[in-house]
C-alpha positions as CSV (number, residue, x, y, z in Angstrom):
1,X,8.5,27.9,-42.3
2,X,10.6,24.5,-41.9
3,X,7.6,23.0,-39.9
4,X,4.6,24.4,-41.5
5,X,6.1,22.8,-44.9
6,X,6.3,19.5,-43.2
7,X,2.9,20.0,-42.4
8,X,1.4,20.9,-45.4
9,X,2.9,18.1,-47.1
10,X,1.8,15.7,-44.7
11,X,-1.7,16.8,-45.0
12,X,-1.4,16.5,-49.0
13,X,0.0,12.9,-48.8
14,X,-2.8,12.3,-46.1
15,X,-5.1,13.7,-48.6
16,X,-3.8,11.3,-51.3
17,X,-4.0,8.1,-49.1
18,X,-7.8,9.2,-48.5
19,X,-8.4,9.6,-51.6
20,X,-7.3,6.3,-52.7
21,X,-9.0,4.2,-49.9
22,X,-12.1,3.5,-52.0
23,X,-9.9,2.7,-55.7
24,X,-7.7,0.2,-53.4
25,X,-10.8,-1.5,-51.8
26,X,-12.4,-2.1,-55.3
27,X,-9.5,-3.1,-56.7
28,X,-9.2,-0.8,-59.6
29,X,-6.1,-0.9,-61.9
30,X,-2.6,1.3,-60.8
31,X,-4.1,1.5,-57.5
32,X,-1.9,-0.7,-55.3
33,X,1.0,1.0,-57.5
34,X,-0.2,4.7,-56.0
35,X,-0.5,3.5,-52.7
36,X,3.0,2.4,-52.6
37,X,4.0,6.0,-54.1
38,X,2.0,7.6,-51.3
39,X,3.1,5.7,-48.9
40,X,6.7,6.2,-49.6
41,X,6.5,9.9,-49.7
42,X,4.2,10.5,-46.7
43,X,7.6,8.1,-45.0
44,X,9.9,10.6,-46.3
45,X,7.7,13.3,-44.8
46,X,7.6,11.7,-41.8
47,X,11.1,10.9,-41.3
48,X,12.1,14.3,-42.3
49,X,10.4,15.3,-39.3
50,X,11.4,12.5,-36.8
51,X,8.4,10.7,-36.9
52,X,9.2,7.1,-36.1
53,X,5.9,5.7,-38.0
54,X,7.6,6.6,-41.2
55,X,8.9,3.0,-41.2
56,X,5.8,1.3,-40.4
57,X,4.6,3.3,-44.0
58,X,7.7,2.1,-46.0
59,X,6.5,-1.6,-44.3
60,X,3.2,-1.0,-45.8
61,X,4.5,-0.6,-49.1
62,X,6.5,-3.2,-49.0
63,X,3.7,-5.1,-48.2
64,X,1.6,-3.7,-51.0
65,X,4.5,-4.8,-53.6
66,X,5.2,-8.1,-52.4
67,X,1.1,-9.4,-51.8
68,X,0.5,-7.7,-55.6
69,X,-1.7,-10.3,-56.9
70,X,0.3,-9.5,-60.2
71,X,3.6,-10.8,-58.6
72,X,6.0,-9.1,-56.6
73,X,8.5,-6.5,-58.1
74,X,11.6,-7.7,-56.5
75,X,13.4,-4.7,-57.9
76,X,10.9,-2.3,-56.1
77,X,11.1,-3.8,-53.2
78,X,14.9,-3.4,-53.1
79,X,14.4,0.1,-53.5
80,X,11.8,0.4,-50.8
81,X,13.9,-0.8,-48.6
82,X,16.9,1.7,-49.6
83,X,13.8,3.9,-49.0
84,X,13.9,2.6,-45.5
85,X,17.5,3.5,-44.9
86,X,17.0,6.5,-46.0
87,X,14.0,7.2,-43.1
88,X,16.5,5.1,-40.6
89,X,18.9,7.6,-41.7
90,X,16.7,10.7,-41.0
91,X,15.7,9.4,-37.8
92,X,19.9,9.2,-36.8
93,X,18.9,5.0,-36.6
94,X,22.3,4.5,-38.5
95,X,22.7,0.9,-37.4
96,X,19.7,0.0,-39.2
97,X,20.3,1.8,-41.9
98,X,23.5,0.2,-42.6
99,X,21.8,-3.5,-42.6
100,X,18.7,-1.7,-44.8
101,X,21.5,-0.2,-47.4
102,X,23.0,-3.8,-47.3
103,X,20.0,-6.2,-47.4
104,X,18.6,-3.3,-50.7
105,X,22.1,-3.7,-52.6
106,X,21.4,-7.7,-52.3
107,X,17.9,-7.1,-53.8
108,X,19.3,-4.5,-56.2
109,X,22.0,-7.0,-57.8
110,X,19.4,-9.9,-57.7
111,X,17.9,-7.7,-59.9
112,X,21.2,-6.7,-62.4
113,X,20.9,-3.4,-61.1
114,X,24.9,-2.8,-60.3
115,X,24.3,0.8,-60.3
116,X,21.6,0.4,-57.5
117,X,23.6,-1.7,-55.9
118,X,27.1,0.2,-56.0
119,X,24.9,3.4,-54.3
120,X,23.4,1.3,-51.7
121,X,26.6,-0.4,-50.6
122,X,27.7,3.4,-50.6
123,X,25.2,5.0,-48.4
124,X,26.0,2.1,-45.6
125,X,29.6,2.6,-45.8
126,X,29.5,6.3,-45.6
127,X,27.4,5.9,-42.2
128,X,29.7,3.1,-41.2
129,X,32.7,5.5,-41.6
130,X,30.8,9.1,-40.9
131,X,28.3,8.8,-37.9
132,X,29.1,5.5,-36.8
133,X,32.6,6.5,-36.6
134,X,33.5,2.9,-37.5
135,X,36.0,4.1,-40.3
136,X,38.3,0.6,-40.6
137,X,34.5,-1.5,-41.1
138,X,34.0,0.8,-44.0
139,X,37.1,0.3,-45.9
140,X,35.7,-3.1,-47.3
141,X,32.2,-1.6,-48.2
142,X,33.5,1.4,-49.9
143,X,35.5,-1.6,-51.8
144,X,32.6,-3.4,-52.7
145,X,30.8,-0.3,-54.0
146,X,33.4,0.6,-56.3
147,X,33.4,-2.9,-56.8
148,X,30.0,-2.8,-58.3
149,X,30.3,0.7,-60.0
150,X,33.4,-0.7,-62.3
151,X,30.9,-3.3,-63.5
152,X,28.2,-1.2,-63.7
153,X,30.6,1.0,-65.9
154,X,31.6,-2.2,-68.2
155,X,28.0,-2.7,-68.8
156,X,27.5,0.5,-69.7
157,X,25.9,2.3,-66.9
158,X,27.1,6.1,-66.8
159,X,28.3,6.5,-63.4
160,X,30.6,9.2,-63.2
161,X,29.3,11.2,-60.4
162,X,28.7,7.8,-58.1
163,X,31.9,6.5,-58.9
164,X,34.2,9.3,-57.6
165,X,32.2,9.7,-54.6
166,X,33.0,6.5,-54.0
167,X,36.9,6.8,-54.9
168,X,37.0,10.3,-52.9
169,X,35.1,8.6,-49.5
170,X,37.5,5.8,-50.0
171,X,40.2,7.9,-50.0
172,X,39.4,10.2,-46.8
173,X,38.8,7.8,-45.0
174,X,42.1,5.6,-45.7
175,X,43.8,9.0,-44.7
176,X,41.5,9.0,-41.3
177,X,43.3,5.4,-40.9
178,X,46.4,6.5,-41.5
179,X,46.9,5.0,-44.9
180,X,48.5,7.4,-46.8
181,X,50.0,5.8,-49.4
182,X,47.1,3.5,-50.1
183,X,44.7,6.4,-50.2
184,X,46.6,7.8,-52.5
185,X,46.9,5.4,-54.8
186,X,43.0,4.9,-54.2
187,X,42.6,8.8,-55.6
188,X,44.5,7.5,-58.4
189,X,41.8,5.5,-59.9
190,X,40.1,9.2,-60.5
191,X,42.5,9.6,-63.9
C-alpha cells in the first residue's frame, strides 16, 4: 500500500500543479504563493520515494519566492531550503543536508527566527553525529543549537520539546565520545 500512496499523492499534487498553470501565467493573486506549496509537497512526495527530482522542485520554489515581483520572503526561503534538507535527508544525501540545515539556520536567524534556527542547526548535527558517524564535528553544533533555543526561550518562544532533544542528543553523544562527566553535566541542564 506504501507505493500506491506515493502514487496517489503524486498524481494529486500533479493535479494541483496543472491546475495552476493557467492562474500562474495570468498572473492572478496567491498564485505564485500556491505554486510554491505545491511544489514543496510534490518534493516531499518525491523524496519520500527516492526520486532525485524532488530537489529540482524545492529549486523551483525557491525560485518562485525569491523572483516574487512582491519581494522576496527571506524567511520562506530559509524554510524552503530546510525543506531541501529534509528531501537530501530522505534521499540518504546527508552531506548536503548538513550544509542545507546550516545555510536555512543562517536564513532563519537573519530573520529573528531563533526557534527556526535552533531546529535547523539540530537536524545537521544529528546527521553529523547519527549517519555521518562524525560524532566529535557534532559536539559544537548541538552547542550552537542549544545555543539558539536558550535565546529563543529568553524571548519567549516555548520550546520545551526542541530544547531537550537538543540537551538529550548532546548528551548521547558526549557519552559515544567518551565524555562522561561532561555529558552528564550536559543532562543537567534538563532540571
Amino acid at each position: 500500500r506504501g507505493f500506491e500512496m506515493y502514487d496517489e499523492a503524486l498524481e494529486a499534487v500533479g493535479r494541483a500543479w496543472e491546475l495552476l498553470q493557467e492562474p500562474l501565467s495570468s498572473g492572478e493573486d496567491g498564485a505564485r504563493e500556491m505554486a510554491v506549496a505545491v511544489l514543496e509537497s510534490r518534493a516531499f512526495t518525491r523524496a519520500e520515494a527516492g526520486d532525485e527530482s524532488s530537489l529540482t522542485d524545492i529549486d523551483a520554489a525557491i525560485n518562485f519566492v525569491r523572483t516574487d515581483p512582491a519581494g522576496g520572503n527571506a524567511w520562506k526561503v530559509a524554510d524552503l531550503i530546510d525543506s531541501r534538507g529534509r528531501a537530501q535527508m530522505s534521499l540518504e544525501r546527508r552531506e548536503e543536508a548538513v550544509a542545507a540545515f546550516l545555510q536555512a539556520a543562517d536564513g532563519y536567524a537573519d530573520t529573528s527566527d531563533l526557534l527556526g534556527a535552533a531546529r535547523a542547526v539540530h537536524f545537521a548535527a544529528q546527521n553529523l553525529a547519527g549517519p555521518l558517524e562524525r560524532a566529535a564535528e557534532a559536539v559544537p553544533i548541538f552547542r550552537q543549537a542549544l545555543t539558539q533555543v536558550d535565546a529563543a526561550v529568553a524571548a519567549g518562544a516555548p520550546a520545551g520539546d526542541l530544547r531537550e532533544s537538543i540537551i538529550i542528543k548532546l548528551a548521547e553523544t558526549l557519552d559515544g565520545l567518551g565524555e562522561g562527566t561532561e555529558a552528564a553535566a550536559v543532562r543537567g541542564l534538563l532540571a
